[in-house]
Every structure is written in C-alpha cells, then in structure tokens.
Backbone as a ProteinNet text record, in pm:
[ID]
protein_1_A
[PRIMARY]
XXXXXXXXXXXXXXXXXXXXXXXXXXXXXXXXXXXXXXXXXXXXXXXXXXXXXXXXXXXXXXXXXXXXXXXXXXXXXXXXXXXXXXXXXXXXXXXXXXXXXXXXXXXXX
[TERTIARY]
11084.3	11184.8	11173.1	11198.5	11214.8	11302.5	11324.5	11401	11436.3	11558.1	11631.2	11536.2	11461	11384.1	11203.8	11185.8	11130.3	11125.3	11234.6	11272.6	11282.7	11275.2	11294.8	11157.8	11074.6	10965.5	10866	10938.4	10853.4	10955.7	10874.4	10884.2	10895.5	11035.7	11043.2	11109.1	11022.3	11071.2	11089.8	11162.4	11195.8	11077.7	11040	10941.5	10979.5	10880.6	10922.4	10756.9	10719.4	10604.8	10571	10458.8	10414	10273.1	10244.2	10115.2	10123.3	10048.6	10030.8	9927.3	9846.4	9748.2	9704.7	9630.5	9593.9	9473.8	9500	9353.3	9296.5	9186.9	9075.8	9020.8	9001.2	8901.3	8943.2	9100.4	9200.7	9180.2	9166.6	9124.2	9259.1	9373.3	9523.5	9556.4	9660.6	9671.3	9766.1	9742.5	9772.1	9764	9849.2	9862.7	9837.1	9742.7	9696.3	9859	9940	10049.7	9995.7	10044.3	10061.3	10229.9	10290.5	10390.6	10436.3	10486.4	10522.2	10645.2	10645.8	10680.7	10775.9	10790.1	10845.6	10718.4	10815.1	10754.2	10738.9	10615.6	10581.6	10490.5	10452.3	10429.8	10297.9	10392.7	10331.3	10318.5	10181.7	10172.8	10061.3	10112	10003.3	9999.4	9896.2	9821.8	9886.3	9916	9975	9916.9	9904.8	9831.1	9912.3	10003.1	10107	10085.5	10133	10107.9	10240	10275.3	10402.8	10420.4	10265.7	10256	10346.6	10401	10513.2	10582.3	10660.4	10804.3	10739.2	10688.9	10671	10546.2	10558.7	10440	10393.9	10245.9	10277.8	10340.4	10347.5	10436	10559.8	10654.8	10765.1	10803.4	10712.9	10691.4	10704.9	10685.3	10669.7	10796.3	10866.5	10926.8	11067.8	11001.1	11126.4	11086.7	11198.1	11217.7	11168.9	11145.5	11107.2	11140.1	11122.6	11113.7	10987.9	10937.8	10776.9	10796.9	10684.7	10657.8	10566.5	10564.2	10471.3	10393.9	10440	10334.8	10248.2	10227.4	10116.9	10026.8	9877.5	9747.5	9698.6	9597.3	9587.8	9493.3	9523.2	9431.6	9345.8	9191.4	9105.1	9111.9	9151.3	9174.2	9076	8952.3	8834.9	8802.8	8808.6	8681.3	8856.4	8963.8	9070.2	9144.5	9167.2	9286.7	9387.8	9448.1	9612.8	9686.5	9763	9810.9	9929.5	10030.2	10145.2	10239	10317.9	10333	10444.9	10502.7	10543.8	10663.2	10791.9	10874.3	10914	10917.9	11000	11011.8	11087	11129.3	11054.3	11070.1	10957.5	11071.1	11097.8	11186.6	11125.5	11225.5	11164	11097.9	11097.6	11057.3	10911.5	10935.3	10797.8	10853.2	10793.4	10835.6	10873.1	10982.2	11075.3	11108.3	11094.7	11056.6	11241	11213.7	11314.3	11357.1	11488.4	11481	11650.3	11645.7	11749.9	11897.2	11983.8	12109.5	12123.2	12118.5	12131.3	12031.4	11971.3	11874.9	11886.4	11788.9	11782.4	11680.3	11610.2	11506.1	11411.9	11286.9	11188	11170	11113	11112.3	11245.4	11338.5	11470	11401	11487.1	11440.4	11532.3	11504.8	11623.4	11604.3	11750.1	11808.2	11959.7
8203.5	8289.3	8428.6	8577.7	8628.4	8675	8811.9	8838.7	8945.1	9016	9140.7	9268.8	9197.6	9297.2	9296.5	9189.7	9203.7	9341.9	9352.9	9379.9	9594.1	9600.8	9715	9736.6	9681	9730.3	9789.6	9779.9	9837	9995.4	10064.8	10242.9	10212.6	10238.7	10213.8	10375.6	10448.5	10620.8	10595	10709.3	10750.2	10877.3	10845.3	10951.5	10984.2	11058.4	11085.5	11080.3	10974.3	11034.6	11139.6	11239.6	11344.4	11295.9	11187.5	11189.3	11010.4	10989.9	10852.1	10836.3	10778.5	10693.4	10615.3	10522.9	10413.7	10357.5	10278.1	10214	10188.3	10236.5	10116.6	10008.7	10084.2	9958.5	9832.4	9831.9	9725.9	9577.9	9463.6	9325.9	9323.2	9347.8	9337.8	9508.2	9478	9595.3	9667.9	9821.7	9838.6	10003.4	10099.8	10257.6	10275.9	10412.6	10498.5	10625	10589.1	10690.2	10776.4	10862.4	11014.9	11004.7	10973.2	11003.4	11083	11210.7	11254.6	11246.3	11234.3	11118.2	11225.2	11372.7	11460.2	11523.6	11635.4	11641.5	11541.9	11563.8	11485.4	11359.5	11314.8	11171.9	11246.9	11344.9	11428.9	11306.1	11334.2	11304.1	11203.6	11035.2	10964.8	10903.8	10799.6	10664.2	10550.8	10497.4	10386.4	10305.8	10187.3	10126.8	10004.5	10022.3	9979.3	9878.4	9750.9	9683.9	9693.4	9778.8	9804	9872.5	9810.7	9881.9	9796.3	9672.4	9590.7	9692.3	9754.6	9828.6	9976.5	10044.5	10166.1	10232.8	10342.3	10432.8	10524.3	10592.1	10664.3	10817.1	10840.6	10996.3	10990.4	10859.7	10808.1	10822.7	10770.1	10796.3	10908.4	10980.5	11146.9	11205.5	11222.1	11264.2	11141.1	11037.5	10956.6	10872.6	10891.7	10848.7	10710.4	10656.5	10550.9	10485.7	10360.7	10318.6	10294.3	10305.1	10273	10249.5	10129.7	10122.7	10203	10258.8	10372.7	10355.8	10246.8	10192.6	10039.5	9987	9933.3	9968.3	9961.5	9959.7	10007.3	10113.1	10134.4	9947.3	10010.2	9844.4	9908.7	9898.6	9904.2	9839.7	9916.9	9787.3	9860.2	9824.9	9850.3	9982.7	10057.1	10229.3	10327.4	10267.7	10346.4	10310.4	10358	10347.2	10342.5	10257	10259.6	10298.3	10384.8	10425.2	10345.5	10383.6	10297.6	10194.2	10100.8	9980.6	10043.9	10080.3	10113.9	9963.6	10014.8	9858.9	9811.7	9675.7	9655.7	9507.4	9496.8	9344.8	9288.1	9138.5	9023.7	9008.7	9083.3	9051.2	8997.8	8968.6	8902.2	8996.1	9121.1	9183.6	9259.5	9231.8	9251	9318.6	9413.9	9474.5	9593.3	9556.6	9722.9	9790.6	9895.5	10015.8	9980.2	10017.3	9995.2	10140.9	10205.6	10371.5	10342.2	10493.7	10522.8	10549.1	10517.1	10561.3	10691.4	10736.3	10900.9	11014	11122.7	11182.1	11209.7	11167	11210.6	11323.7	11312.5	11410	11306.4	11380.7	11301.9	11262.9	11125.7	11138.1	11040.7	11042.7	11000.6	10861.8	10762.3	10650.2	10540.3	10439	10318.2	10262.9	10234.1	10223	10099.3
8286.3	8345.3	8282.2	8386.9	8313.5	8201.6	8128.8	8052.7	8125.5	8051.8	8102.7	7952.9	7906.8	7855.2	7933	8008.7	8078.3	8200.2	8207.9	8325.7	8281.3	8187.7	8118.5	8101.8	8124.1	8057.6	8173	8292.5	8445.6	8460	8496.4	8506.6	8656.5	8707.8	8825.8	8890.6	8935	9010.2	9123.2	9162.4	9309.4	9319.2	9443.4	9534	9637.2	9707.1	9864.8	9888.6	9998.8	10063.2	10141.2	10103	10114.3	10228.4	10236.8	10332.9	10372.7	10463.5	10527.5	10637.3	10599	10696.7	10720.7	10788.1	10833.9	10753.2	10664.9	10566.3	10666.9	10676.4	10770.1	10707	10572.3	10534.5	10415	10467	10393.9	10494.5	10386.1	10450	10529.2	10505.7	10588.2	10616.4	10724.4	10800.2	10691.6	10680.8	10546.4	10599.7	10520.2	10505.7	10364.6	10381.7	10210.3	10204.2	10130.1	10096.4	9990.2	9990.4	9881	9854.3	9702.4	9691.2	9573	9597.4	9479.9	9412.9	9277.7	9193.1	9091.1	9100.3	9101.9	8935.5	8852.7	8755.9	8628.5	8543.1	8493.6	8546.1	8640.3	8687.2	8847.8	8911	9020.8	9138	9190.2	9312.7	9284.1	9328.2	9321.6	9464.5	9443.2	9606.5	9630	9673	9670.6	9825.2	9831	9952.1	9978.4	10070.1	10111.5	10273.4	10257.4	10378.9	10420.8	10532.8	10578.3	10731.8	10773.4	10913.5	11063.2	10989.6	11087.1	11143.9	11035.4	11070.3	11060.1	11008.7	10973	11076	11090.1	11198	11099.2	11020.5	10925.4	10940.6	11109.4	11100.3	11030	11091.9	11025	10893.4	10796.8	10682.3	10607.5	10627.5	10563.6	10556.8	10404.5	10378.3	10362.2	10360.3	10320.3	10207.8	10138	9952.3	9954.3	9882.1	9769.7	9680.4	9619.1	9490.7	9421.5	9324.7	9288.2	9161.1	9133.5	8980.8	8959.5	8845.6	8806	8679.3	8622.6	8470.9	8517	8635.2	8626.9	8647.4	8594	8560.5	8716.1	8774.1	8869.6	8932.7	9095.4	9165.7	9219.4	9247.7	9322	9482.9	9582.1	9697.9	9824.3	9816.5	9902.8	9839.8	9901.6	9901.9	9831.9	9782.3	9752.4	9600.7	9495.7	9375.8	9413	9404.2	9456.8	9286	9260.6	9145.3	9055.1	9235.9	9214.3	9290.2	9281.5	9334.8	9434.2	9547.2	9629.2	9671.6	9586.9	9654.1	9824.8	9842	9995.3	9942.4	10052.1	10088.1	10178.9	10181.5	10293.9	10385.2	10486.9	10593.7	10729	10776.1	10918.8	10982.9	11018.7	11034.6	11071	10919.7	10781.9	10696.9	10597.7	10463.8	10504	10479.3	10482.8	10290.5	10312.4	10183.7	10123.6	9965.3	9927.8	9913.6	9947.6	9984.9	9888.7	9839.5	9757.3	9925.5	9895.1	10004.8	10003.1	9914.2	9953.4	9860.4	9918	9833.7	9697.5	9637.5	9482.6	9475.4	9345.6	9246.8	9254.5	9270.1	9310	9103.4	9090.4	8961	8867.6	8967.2	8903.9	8878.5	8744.1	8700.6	8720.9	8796.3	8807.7	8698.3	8672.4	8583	8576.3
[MASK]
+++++++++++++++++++++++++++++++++++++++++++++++++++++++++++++++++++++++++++++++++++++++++++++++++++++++++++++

C-alpha cells in the first residue's frame, strides 16, 4: 500500500498546453503535447493517449495536471518528459484540469 509520504514524493504542476498533434508513430492512438510548466520547469513533451475525447485544436490552451519528476520515457521516434494526468472514463481519458485558472507552474498540494 501506499504511504502519504509516498505520495509527497511526485512533483505534480499545473500547465497549459501550448501545442498538440497527432503521434503517428505511437503503437496506440496517441497526441505529442508541448506544455508549459511556467518558470523554472518551462516548456516540456508529454505523449498522451487521449484522442477518445480530445481533438488536438481543442487542446491548446487548456490547463493541466502533470507529474514533473519522473524519469523521461522513450515512446517510438519521441521523449515524453512529463506524465500528463486523466481519468479511465467511459468515455476514455479525460485530462485532469484545475476548476479555475491558475499560474502555470503552481504545485498540488
């Protein structure tokens, strides 16, 4: 199980995506994001399977949650930087988004 110091030990920011496109060359249907992560942290990749619900024009310019201290992933011909949150809904994965605008950068907490 985890711990609640577990749970402290993931760097979890708010972003806003700045770019979105269509991986081609992801084994699952999948978008390359640009999110910037405000100062300090800037603008990283993230490779997000979230093309159920999401269109990537849609995308642009709406906030985020992201982990930002795991180890980058190699996923085909791309670095994904940082872990981009959602939920497994019926749906599919919908983005975990702050309710009202923050600072890109802000830390949940």
């Amino acid at each position: 199980m985890a711990t609640f110091d577990d749970f402290l030990k993931l760097d979890i920011r708010v972003g806003t995506i700045v770019e979105a496109k269509v991986f081609v060359n992801a084994k699952k249907p999948a978008y390359q994001l640009k999110v910037d992560l405000g100062e300090g942290i800037g603008i990283k990749k993230s490779s997000a399977q979230i093309t159920q619900v999401y269109q990537p024009e849609d995308l642009i310019g709406k906030q985020v949650l992201a982990v930002v201290n795991f180890p980058p992933r190699q996923i085909a011909n791309f670095l994904s930087e940082v872990l981009v949150l959602g939920t497994y809904s019926d749906q599919g994965v919908v983005l975990m988004t702050p309710d009202q605008p923050v600072k890109n950068g802000d830390k949940l907490g």
